[in-house]
N, C-alpha and C positions, 0 to 999 in steps of 0.2 A: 374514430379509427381504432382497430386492432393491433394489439401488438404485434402479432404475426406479420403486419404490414411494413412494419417497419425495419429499418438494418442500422446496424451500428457503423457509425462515421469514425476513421480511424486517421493514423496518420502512417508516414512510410514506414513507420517501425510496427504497424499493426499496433500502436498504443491509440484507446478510446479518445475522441477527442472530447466527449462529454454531449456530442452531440450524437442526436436522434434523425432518422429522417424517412418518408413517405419511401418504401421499395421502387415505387415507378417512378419517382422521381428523382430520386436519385440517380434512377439508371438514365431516365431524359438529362439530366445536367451532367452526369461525368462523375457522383461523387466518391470517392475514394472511399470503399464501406469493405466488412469483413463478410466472406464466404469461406465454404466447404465444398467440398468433393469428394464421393467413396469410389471405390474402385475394390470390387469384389473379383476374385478370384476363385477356381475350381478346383478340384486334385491333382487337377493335368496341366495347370498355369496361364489356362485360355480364359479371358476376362468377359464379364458378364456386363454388355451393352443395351442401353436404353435405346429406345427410338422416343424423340420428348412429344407431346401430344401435340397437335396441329392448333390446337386454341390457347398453348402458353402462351403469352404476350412480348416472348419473341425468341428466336429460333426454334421456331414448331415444326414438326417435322426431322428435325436433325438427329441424328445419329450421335450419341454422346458416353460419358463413364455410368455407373451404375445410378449415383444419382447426385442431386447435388442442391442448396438451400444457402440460406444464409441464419445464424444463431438468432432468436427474439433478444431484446434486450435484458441483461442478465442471465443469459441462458451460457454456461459452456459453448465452446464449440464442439469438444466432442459430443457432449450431449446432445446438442443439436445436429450433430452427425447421423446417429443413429435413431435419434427421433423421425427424422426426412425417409431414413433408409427405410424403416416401418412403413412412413406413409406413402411413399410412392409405389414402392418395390414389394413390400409384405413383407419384409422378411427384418429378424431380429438377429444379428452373431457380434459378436466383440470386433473394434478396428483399432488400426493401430498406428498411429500417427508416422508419414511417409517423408511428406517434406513440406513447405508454402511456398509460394511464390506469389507473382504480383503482375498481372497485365492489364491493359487498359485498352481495349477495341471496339470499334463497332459493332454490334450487331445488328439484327433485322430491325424494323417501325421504329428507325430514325434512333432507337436506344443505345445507346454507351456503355461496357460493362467495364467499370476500373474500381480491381478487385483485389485482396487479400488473401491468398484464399489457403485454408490447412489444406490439405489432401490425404485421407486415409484411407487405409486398405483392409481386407479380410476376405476371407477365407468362409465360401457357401457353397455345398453342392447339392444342393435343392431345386425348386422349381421355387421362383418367383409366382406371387400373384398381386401385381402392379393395379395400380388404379388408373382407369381408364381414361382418369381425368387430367390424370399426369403424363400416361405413358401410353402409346401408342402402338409399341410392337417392342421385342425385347429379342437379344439371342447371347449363346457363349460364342465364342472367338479368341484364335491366337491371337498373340501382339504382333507377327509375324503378319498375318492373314489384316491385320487391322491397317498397320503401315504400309502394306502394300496395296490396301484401298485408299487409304488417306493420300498416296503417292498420287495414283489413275485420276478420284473422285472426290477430292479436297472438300467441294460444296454440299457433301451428304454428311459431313460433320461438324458439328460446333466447333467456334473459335478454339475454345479453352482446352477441348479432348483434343486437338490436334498439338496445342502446344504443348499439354504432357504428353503427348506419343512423340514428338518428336525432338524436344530439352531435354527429358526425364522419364527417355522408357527405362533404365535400368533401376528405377529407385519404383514403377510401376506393380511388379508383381512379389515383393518385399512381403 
């Protein structure tokens, strides 16, 4: 197994429990592991959306924040922030730590995401070149424009993008 594979088991306080575990399984059991989230922003404050590729192993298809991963063992998180942000998105800028929070949902093939997760932000007014294998379609968009789809069309976004659009848009484009 790969390190990449794997996520760090935490506890409610995001403290390491010393445990290791398999990515897909953790998310088939429920286990309580550490994630990230970026959330890029333009000059004009309208946020830059992933569409997640239709062969993630699960919620493919969705509409989500710019990108999102979990840290390898030993890895920062912000460092593995911006490591993900490279790999999915192409793109390299500084972020800057937003807020965490912690949800625990179902998602698609039966998986469970109950997560930790940082969330940070920055600041890109470039053209993204996303990997295909991650990402399926991408665009900028207000938070305005965003929450008034999320309101209409709830099921074209991922769990977690909807709960910070709608707990945590003012700490969103920070």
């Amino acid at each position: 197994m790969h390190v990449e594979d794997l996520v760090v088991l935490v506890d409610d306080n995001d403290v390491p429990t010393g445990r290791l575990e398999e990515k897909l399984e953790a998310h088939r059991r429920g286990d309580l592991h550490r994630a990230f989230s970026v959330l890029l922003s333009d000059g004009t404050g309208r946020l830059l959306l992933q569409r997640r590729a239709l062969a993630k192993y699960h919620s493919g298809g969705l509409w989500t924040n710019t990108c999102c991963g979990h840290p390898q063992p030993g890895e920062g998180v912000s460092a593995a922030a911006e490591r993900r942000l490279m790999e999915e998105m192409g793109i390299a800028c500084h972020l800057t730590p937003l807020f965490r929070t912690h949800y625990c949902a179902a998602v698609s093939n039966g998986l469970i995401e109950n997560e930790v997760v940082h969330v940070f932000g920055g600041q890109f007014d470039g053209v993204p070149t996303p990997d295909p294998n991650e990402v399926e379609d991408w665009r900028w968009q207000s938070l305005e424009a965003i929450s008034e789809d999320i309101a209409r069309q709830p099921g074209l976004y991922s769990i977690w993008f909807i709960k910070y659009v709608t707990e945590c848009p003012g700490a969103l484009l920070k």
